[in-house]
C-alpha positions, 0 to 999 in steps of 0.5 A, spaced: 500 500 500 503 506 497 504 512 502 499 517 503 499 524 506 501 532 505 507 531 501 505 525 497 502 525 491 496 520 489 500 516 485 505 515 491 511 520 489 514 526 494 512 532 493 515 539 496 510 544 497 510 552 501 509 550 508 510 552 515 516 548 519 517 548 526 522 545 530 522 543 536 526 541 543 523 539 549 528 541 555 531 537 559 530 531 555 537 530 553 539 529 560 534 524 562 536 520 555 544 520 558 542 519 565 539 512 563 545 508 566 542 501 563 537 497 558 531 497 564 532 505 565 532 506 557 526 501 556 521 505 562 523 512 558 522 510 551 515 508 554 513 514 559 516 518 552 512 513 548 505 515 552 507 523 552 507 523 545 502 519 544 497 524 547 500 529 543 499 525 536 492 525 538 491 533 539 495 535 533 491 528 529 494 523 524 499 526 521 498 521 514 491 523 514 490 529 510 482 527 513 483 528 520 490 533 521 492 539 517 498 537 519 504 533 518 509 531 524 514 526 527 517 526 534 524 525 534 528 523 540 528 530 544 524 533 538 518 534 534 518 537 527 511 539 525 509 541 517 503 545 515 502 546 507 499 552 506 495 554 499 498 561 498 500 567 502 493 568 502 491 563 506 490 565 513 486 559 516 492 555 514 496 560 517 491 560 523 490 553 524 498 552 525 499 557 530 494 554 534 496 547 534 504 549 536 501 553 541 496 546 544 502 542 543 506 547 547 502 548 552 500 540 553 508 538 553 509 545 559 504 542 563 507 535 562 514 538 564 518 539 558 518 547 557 518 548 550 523 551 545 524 552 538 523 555 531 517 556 525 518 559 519 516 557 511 518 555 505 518 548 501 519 543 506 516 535 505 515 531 511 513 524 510 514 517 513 521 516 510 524 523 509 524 530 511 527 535 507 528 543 506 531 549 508 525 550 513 527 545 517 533 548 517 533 554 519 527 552 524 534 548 527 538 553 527 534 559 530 532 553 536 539 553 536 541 560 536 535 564 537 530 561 541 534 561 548 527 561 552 522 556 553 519 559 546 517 558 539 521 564 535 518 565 529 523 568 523 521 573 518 518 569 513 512 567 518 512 574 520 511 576 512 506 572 512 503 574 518 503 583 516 499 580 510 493 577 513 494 582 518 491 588 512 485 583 511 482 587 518 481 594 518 485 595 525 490 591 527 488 589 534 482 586 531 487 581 528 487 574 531 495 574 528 497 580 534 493 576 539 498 570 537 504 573 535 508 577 541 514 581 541 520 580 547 523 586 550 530 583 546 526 583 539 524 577 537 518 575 536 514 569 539 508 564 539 504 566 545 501 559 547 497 561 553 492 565 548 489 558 548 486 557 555 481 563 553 475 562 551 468 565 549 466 564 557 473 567 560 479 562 561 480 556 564 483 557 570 485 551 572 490 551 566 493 557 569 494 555 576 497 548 574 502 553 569 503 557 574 505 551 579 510 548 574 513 555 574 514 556 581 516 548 581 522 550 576 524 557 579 524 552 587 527 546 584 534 549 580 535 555 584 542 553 584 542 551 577 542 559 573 542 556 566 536 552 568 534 557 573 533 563 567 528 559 563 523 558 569 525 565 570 523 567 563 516 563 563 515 565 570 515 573 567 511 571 560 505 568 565 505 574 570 504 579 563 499 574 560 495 574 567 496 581 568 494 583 561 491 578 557 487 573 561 480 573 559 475 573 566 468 570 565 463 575 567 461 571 574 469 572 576 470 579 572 468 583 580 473 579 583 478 580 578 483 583 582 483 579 588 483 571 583 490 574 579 493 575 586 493 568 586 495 566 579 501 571 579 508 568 580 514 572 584 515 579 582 518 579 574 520 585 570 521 583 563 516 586 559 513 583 552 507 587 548 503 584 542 506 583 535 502 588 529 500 592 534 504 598 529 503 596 523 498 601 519 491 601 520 485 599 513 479 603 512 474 597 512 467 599 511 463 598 518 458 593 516 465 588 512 469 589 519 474 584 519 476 577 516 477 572 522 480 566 523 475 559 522 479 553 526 477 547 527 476 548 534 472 554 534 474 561 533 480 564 535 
């Protein structure tokens, strides 16, 4: 039975074609593969890694299945490779329904312990059972290698060209679903705001927050003594208390109560600041009854 999926034709042949391409590193996880120190401890970390990746698989959907996923992925030892075709550069849902999926693995694998880092950029990739090849992959590589240096999804200048694009589609950019995703750090780079994720059309799920915010306050407590590790926490824990303080969506019967519930969900004071991405990009004249174009993805509006 010939292969199937995004990147094989019907006849079975590999084929290239414009997409997104993220590459990401799970923190910590080369360490836990170096420190099994024989075939028992090997076996039960494949398998516990083996069940986490599974859940993962599921969110995102059957990578050869173009009916069930909109993507293409593979786990990779202490990575995962996602690959998103898109149509064209007009086509912002496809742009939109990746985003959305980076920023759910994220915050699933967050929650499960591993603080995530990597890169998303665009251009002609192919993902398929057998190979993965392009330049994308590539340079997604390097920026988490080079760029990222925070538990982040840095997003390159291909993406963020990508973005500006869509972003013309509303008649003012804080309207754009691509602002609300895309976040600038206070060092310039340009990142996936995942916990976007957690609002919803009746306020945020809290308790997503509040295990974020125990998982932070674990890390800042566990690697005290380790600055490496320790800057991570400290970022996250910056990038959570701006998200909270700003950005979280109460639902009407929590909006009263708003001041005293974000005292319970903010970590140690921060002070790196981070502000949303297109917020500067010029405004169009759309007549008042069009409005914006909006995002459709597959789980509802964004």
């Amino acid at each position: 039975m010939s292969e199937k999926g995004h990147y094989i034709d019907r006849k079975g042949r590999p084929v290239v074609r414009p997409s997104c391409c993220i590459y990401a590193d799970l923190l910590g996880m080369t360490e836990r593969i170096r420190g099994c120190a024989d075939s028992s401890q090997a076996a039960t970390l494949c398998a516990s890694m083996f069940r986490l990746f599974k859940k993962v698989g599921q969110e995102l959907g059957d990578p050869w299945n173009i009916n069930e996923s909109f993507s293409a992925h593979q786990f990779i030892s202490d990575g995962l490779v996602i690959a998103a075709p898109l149509s064209g550069k007009d086509d912002d849902g496809g742009l939109g329904f990746t985003l959305l999926d980076i920023a759910r693995a994220q915050l699933f694998l967050v929650l499960s312990g591993f603080p995530v880092r990597g890169g998303v950029t665009y251009g002609d990739l192919h993902l398929s059972r057998r190979l993965l090849i392009g330049r994308p992959f590539l340079d997604a590589y390097n920026i988490e290698r080079n760029r990222a240096i925070f538990p982040r999804m840095v997003v390159d200048s291909t993406i963020l060209g990508l973005a500006k694009h869509h972003v013309s589609f509303f008649g003012i950019p804080e309207r754009a679903p691509q602002t609300k995703a895309l976040w600038k750090d206070e060092d310039g780079e340009v990142f996936i705001n995942y916990l976007d994720c957690v609002n919803g059309d009746f306020g945020a799920d809290l308790n997503t927050i509040k295990k974020h915010r125990r998982i932070i306050a674990a890390g800042l407590k566990r690697f005290a003594d380790q600055p490496r590790v320790l800057q991570k926490y400290k970022w996250m824990a910056s990038y959570h208390n701006e998200f909270c303080e700003n950005h979280l969506e109460m639902g009407e019967d929590a909006a009263g109560q708003r001041s005293g519930a974000l005292s319970r969900l903010l970590i140690e004071p921060t002070s790196r600041r981070f502000s949303r991405w297109g917020l500067d990009l010029p405004s169009v004249h759309v007549p008042p009854k069009l409005g914006g174009k909006r995002i459709q993805t597959r789980r509802g509006h964004r």
